[in-house]
PyMOL Python script that loads the backbone (N, CA, C, O; Angstrom):
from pymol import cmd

cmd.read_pdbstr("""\
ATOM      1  N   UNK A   1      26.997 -27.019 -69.212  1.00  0.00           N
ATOM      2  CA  UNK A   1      25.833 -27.864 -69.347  1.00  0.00           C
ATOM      3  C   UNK A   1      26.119 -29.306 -68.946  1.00  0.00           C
ATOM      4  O   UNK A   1      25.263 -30.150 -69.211  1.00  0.00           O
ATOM      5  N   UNK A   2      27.358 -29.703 -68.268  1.00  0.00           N
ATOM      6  CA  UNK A   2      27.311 -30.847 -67.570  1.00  0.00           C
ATOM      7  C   UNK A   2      26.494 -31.458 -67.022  1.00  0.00           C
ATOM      8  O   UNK A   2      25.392 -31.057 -67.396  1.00  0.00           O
ATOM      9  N   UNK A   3      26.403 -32.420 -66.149  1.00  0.00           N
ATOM     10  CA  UNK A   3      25.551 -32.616 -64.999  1.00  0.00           C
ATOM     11  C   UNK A   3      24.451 -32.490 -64.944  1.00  0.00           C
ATOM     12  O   UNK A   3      23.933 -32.337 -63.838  1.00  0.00           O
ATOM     13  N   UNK A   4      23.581 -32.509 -66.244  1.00  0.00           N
ATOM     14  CA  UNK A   4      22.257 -32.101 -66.500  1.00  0.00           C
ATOM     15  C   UNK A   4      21.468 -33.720 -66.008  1.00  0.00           C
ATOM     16  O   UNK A   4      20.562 -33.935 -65.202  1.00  0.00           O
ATOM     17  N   UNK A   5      22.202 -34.588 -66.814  1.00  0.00           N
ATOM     18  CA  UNK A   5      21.324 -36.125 -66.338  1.00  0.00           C
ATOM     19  C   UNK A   5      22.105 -36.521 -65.436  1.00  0.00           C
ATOM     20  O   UNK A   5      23.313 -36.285 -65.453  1.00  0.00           O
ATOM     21  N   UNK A   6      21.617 -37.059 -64.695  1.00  0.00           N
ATOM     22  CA  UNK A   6      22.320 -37.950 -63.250  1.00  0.00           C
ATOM     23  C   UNK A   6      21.593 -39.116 -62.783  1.00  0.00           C
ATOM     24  O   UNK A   6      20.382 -39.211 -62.978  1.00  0.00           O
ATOM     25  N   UNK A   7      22.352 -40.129 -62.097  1.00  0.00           N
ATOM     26  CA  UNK A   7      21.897 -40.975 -62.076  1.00  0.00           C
ATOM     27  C   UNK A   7      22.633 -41.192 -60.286  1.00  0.00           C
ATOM     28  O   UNK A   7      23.817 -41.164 -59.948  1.00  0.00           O
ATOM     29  N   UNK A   8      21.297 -41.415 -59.377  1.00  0.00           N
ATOM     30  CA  UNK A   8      21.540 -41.583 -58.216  1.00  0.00           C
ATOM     31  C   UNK A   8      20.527 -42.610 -57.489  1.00  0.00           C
ATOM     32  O   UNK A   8      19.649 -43.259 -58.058  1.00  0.00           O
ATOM     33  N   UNK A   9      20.944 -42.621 -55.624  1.00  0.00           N
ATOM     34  CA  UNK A   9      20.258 -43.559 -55.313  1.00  0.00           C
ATOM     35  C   UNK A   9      18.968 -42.673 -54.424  1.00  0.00           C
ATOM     36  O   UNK A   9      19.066 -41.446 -54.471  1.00  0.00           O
ATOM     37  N   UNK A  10      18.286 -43.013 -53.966  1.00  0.00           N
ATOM     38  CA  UNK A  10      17.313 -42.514 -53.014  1.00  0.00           C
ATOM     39  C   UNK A  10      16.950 -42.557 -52.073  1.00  0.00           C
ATOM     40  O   UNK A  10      16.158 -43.436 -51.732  1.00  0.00           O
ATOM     41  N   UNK A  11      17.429 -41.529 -51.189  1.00  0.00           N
ATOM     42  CA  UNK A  11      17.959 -41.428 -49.659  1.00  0.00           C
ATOM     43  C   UNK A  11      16.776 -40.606 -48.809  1.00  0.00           C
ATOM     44  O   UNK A  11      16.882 -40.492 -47.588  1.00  0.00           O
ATOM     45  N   UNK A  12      15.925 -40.183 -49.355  1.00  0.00           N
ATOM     46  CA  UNK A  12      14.698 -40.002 -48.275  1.00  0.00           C
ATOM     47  C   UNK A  12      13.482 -39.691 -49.417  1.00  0.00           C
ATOM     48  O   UNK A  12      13.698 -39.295 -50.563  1.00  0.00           O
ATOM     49  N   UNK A  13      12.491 -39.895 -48.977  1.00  0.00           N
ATOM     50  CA  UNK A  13      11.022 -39.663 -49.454  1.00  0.00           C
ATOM     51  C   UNK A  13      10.405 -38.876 -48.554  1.00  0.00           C
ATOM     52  O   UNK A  13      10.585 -39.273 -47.403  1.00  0.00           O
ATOM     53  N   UNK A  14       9.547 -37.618 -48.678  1.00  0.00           N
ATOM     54  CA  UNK A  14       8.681 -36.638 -48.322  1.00  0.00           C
ATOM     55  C   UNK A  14       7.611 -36.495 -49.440  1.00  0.00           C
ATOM     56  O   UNK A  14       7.750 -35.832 -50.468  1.00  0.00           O
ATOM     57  N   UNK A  15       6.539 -37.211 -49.085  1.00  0.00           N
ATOM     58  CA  UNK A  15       5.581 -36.659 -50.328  1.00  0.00           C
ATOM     59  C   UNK A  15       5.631 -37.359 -51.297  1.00  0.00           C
ATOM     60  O   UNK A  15       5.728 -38.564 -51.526  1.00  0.00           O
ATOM     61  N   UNK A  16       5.497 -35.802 -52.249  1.00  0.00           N
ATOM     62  CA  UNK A  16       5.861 -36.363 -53.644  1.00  0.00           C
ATOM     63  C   UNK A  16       7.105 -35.397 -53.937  1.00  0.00           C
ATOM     64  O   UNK A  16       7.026 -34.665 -54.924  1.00  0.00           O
ATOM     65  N   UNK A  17       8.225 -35.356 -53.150  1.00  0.00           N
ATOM     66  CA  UNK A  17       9.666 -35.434 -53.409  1.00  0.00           C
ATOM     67  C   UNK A  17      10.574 -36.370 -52.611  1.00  0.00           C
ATOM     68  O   UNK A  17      10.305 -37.236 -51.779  1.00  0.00           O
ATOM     69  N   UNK A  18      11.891 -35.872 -53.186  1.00  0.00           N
ATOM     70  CA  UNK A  18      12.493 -36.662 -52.538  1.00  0.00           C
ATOM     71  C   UNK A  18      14.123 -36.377 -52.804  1.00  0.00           C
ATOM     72  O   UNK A  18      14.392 -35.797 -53.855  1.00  0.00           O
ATOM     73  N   UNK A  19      15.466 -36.832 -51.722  1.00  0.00           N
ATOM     74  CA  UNK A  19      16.543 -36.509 -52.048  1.00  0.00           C
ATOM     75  C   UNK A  19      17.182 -37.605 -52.117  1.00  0.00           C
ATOM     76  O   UNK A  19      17.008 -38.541 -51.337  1.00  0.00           O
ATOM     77  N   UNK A  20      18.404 -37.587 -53.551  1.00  0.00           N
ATOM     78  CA  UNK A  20      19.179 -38.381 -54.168  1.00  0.00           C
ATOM     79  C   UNK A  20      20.550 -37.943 -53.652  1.00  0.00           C
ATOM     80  O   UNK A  20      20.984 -36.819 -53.400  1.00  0.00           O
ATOM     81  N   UNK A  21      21.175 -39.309 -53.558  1.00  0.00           N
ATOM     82  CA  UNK A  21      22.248 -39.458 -53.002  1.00  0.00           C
ATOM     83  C   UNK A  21      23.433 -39.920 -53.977  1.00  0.00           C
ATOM     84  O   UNK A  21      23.553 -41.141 -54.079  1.00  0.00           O
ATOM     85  N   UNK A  22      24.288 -39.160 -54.677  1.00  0.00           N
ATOM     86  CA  UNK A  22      25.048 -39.616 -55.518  1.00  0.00           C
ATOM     87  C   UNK A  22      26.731 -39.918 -55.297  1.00  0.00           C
ATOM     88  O   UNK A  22      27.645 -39.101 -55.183  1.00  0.00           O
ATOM     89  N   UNK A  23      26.769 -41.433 -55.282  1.00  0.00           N
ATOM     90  CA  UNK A  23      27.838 -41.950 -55.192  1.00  0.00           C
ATOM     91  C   UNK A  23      28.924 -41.686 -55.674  1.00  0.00           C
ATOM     92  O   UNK A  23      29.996 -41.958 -55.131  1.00  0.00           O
ATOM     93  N   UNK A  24      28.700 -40.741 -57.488  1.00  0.00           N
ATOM     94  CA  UNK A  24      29.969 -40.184 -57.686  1.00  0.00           C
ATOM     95  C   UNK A  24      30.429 -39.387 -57.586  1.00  0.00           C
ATOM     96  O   UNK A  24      31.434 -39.116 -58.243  1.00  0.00           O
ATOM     97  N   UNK A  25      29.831 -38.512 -56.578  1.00  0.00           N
ATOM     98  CA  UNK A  25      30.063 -37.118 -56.051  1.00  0.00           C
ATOM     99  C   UNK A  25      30.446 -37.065 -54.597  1.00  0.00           C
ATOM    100  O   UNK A  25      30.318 -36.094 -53.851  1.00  0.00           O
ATOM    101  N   UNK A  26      31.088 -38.625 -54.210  1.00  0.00           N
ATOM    102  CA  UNK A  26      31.383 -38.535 -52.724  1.00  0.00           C
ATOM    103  C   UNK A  26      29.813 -38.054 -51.695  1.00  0.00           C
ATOM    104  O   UNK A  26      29.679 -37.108 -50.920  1.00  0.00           O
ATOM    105  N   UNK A  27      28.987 -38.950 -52.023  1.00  0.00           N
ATOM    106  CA  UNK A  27      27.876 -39.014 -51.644  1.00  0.00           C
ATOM    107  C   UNK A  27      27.180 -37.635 -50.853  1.00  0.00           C
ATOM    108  O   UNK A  27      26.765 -37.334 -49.734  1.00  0.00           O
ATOM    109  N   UNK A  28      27.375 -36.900 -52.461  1.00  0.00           N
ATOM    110  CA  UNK A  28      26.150 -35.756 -51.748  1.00  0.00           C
ATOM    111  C   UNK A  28      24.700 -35.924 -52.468  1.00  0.00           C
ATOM    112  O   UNK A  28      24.235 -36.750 -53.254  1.00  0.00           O
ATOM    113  N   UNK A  29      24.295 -34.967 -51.945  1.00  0.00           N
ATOM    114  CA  UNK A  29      22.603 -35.101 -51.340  1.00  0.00           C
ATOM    115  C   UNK A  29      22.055 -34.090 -52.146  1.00  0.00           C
ATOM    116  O   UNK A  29      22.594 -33.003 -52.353  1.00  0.00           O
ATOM    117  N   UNK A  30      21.246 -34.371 -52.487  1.00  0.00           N
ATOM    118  CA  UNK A  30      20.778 -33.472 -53.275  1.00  0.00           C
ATOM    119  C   UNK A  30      19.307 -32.323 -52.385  1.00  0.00           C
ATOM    120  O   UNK A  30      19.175 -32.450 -51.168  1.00  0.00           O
ATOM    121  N   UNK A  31      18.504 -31.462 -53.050  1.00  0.00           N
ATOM    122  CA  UNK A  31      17.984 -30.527 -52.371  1.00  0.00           C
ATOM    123  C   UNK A  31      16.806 -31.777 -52.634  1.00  0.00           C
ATOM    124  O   UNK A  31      16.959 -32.837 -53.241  1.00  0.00           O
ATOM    125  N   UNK A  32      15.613 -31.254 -51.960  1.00  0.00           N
ATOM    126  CA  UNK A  32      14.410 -31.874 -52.094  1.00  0.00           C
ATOM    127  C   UNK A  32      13.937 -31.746 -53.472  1.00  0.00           C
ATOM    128  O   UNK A  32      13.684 -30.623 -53.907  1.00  0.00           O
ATOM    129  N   UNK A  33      13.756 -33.045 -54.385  1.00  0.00           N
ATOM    130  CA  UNK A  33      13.679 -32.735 -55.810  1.00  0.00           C
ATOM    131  C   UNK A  33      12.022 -33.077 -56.113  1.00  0.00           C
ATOM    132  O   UNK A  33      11.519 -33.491 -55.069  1.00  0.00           O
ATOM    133  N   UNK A  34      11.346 -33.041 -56.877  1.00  0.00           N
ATOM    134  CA  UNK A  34       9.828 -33.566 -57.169  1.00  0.00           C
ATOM    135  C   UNK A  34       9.618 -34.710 -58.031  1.00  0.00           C
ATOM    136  O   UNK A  34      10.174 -34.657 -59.127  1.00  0.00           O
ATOM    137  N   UNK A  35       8.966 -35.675 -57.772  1.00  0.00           N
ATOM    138  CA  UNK A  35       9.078 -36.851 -58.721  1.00  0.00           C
ATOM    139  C   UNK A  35       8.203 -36.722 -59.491  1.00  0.00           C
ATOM    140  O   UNK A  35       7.106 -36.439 -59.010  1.00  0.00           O
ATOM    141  N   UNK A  36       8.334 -36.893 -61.206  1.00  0.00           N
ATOM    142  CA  UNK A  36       7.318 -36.705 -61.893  1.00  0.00           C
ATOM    143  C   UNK A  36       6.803 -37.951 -61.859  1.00  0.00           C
ATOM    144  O   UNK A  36       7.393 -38.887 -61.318  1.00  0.00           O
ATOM    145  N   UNK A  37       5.584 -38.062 -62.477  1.00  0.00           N
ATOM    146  CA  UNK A  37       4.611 -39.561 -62.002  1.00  0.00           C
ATOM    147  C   UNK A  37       3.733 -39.420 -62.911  1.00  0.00           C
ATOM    148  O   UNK A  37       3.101 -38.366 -62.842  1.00  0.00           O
ATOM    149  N   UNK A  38       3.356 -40.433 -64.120  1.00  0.00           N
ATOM    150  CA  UNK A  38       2.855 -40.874 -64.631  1.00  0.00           C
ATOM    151  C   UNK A  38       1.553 -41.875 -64.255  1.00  0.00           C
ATOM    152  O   UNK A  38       1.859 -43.055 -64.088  1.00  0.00           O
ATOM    153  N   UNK A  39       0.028 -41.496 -64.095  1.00  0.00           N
ATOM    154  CA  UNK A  39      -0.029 -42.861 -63.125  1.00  0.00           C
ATOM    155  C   UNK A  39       0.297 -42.897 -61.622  1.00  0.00           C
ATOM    156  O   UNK A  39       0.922 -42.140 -60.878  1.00  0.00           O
ATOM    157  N   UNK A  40      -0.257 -43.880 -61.478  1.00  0.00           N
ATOM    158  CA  UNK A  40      -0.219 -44.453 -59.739  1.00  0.00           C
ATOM    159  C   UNK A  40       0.937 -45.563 -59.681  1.00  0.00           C
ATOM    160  O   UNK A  40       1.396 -46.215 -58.744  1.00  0.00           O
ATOM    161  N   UNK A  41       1.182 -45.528 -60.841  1.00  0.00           N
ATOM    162  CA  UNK A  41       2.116 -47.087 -60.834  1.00  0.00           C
ATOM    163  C   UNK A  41       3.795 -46.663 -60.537  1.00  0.00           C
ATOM    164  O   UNK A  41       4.671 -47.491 -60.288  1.00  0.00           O
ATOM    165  N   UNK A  42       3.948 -45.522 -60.608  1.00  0.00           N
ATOM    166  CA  UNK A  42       5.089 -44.865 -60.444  1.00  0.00           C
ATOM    167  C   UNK A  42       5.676 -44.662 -58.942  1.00  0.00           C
ATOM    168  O   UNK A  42       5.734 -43.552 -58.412  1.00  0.00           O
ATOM    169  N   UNK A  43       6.120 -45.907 -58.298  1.00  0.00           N
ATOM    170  CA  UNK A  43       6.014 -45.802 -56.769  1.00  0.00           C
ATOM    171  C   UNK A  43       7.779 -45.717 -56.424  1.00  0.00           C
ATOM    172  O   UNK A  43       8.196 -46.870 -56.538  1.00  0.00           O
ATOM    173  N   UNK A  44       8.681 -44.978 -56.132  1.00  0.00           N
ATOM    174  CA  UNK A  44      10.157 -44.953 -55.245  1.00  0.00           C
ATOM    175  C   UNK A  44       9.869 -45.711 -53.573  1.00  0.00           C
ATOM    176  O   UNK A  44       9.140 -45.686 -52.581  1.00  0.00           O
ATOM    177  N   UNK A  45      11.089 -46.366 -54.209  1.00  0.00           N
ATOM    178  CA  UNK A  45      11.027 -46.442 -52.113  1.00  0.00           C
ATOM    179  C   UNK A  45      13.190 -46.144 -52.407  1.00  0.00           C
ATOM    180  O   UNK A  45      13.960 -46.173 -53.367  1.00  0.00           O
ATOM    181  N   UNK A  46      13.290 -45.878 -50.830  1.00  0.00           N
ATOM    182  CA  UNK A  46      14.356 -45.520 -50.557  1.00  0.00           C
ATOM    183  C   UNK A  46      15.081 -47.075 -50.750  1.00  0.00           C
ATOM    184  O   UNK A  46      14.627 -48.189 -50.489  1.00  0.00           O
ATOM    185  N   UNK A  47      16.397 -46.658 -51.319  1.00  0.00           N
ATOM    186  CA  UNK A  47      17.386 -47.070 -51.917  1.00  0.00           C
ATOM    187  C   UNK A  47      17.097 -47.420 -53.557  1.00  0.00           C
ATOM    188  O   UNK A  47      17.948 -47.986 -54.243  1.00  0.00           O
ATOM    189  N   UNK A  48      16.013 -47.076 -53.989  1.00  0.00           N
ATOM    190  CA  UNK A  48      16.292 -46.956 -55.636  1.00  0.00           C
ATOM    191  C   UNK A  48      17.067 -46.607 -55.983  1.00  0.00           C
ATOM    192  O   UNK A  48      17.781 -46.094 -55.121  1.00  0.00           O
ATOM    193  N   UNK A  49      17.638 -46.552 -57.487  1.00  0.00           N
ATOM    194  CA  UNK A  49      18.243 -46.146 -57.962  1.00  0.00           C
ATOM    195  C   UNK A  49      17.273 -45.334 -59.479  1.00  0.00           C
ATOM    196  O   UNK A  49      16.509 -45.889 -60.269  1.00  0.00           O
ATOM    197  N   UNK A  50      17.777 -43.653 -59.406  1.00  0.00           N
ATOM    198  CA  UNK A  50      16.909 -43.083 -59.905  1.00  0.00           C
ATOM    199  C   UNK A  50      17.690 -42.258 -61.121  1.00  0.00           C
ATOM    200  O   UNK A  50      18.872 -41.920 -61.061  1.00  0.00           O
ATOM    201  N   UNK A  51      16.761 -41.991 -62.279  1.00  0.00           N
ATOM    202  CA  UNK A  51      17.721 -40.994 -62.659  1.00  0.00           C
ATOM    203  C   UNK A  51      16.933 -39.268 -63.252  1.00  0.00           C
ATOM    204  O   UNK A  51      15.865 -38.974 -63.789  1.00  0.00           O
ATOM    205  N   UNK A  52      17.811 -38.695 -62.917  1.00  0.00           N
ATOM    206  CA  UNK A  52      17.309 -37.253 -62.174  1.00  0.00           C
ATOM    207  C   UNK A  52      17.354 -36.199 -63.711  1.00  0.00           C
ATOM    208  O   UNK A  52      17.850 -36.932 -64.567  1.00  0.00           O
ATOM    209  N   UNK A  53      17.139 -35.262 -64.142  1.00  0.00           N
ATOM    210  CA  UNK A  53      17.153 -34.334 -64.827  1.00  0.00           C
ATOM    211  C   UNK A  53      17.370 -32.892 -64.331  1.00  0.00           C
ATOM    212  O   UNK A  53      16.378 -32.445 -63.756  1.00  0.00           O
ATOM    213  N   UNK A  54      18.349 -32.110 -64.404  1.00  0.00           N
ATOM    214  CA  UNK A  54      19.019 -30.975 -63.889  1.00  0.00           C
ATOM    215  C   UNK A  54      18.367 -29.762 -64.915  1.00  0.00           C
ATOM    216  O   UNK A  54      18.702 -30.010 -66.074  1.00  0.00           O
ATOM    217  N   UNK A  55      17.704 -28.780 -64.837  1.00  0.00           N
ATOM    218  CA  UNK A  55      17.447 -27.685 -65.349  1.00  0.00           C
ATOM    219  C   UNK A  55      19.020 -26.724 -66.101  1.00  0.00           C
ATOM    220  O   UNK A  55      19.656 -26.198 -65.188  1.00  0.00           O
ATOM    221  N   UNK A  56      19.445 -26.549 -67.066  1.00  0.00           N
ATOM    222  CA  UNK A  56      20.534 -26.517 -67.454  1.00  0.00           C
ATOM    223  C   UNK A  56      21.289 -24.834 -66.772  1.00  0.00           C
ATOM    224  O   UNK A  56      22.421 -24.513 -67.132  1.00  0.00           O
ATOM    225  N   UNK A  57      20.829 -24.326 -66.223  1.00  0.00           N
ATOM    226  CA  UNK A  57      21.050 -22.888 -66.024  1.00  0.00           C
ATOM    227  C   UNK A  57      20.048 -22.515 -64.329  1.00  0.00           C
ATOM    228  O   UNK A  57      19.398 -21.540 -63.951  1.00  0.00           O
ATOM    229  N   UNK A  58      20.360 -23.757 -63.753  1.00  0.00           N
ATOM    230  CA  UNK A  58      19.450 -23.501 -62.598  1.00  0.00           C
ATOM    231  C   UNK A  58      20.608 -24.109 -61.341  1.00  0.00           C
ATOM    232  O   UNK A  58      21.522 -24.910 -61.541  1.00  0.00           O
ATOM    233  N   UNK A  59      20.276 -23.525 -60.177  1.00  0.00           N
ATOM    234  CA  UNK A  59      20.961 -24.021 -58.911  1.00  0.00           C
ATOM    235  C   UNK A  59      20.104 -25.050 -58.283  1.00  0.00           C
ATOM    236  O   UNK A  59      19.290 -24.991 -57.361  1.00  0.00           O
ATOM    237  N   UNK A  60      20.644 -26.297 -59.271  1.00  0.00           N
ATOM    238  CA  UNK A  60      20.050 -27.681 -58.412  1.00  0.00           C
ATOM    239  C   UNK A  60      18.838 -27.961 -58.526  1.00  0.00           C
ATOM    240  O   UNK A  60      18.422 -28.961 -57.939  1.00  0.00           O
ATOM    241  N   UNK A  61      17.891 -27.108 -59.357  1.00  0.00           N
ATOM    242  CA  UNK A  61      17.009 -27.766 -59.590  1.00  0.00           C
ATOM    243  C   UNK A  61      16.635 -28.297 -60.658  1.00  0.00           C
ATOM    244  O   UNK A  61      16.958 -27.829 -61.750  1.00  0.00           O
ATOM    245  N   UNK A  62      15.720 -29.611 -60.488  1.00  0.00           N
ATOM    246  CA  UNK A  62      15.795 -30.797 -60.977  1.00  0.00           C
ATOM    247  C   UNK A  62      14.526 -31.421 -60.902  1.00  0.00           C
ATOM    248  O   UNK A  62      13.679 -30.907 -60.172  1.00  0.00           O
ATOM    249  N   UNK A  63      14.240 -32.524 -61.586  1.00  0.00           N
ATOM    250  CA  UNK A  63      13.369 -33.445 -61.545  1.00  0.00           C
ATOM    251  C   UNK A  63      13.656 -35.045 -61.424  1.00  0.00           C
ATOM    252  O   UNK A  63      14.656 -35.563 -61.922  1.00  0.00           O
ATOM    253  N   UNK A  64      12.839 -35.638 -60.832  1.00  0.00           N
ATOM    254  CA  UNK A  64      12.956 -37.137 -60.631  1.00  0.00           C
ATOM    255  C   UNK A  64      12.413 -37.771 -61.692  1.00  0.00           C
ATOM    256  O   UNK A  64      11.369 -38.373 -61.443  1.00  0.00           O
ATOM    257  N   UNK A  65      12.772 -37.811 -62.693  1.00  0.00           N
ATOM    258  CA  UNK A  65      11.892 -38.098 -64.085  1.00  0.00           C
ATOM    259  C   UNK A  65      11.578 -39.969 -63.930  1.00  0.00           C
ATOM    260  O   UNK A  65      10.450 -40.307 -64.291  1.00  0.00           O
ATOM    261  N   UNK A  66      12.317 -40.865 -63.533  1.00  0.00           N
ATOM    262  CA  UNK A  66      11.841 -42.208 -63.118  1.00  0.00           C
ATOM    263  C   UNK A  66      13.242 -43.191 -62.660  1.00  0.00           C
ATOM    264  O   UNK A  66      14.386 -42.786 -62.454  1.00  0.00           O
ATOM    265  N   UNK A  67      12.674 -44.724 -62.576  1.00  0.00           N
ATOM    266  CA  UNK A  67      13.951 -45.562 -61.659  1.00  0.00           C
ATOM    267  C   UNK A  67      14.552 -46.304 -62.946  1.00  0.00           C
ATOM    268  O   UNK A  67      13.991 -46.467 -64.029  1.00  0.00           O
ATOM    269  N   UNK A  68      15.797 -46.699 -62.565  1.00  0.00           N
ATOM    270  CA  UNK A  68      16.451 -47.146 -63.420  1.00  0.00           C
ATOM    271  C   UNK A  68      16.702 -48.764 -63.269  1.00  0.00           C
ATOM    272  O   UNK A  68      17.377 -49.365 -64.104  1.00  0.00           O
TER     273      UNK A  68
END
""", "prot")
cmd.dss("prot")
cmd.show_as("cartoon", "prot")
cmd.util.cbc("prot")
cmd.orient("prot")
């Protein structure tokens, strides 16, 4: 159950997902994740810094829960 919260930067936008780029993992990339959004006020742009939520028993998937 490691690796469940993470905290990365934000390396592309599609939509309403997007992939995180984590520096302490020797900068890998994550799959296309979905940003949850509260509101309209909830806007990423690339190079945020975000922090992510990992499904505990899942391959990589995750949520963009908000920026840090």
């Amino acid at each position: 159950m490691k690796d469940i919260i993470r905290v990365g930067t934000v390396s592309s936008i599609s939509g309403s997902t997007a992939r995180i780029t984590y520096d302490d993992r020797e900068n890998a990339v994550s799959s296309e994740l979905p940003i949850v959004q509260r509101g309209d006020v909830f806007q990423l742009m690339v190079g945020d810094q975000v922090l992510v939520v990992y499904l505990p028993n899942s391959k990589g998937e995750g949520f963009i829960i908000g920026k840090v």
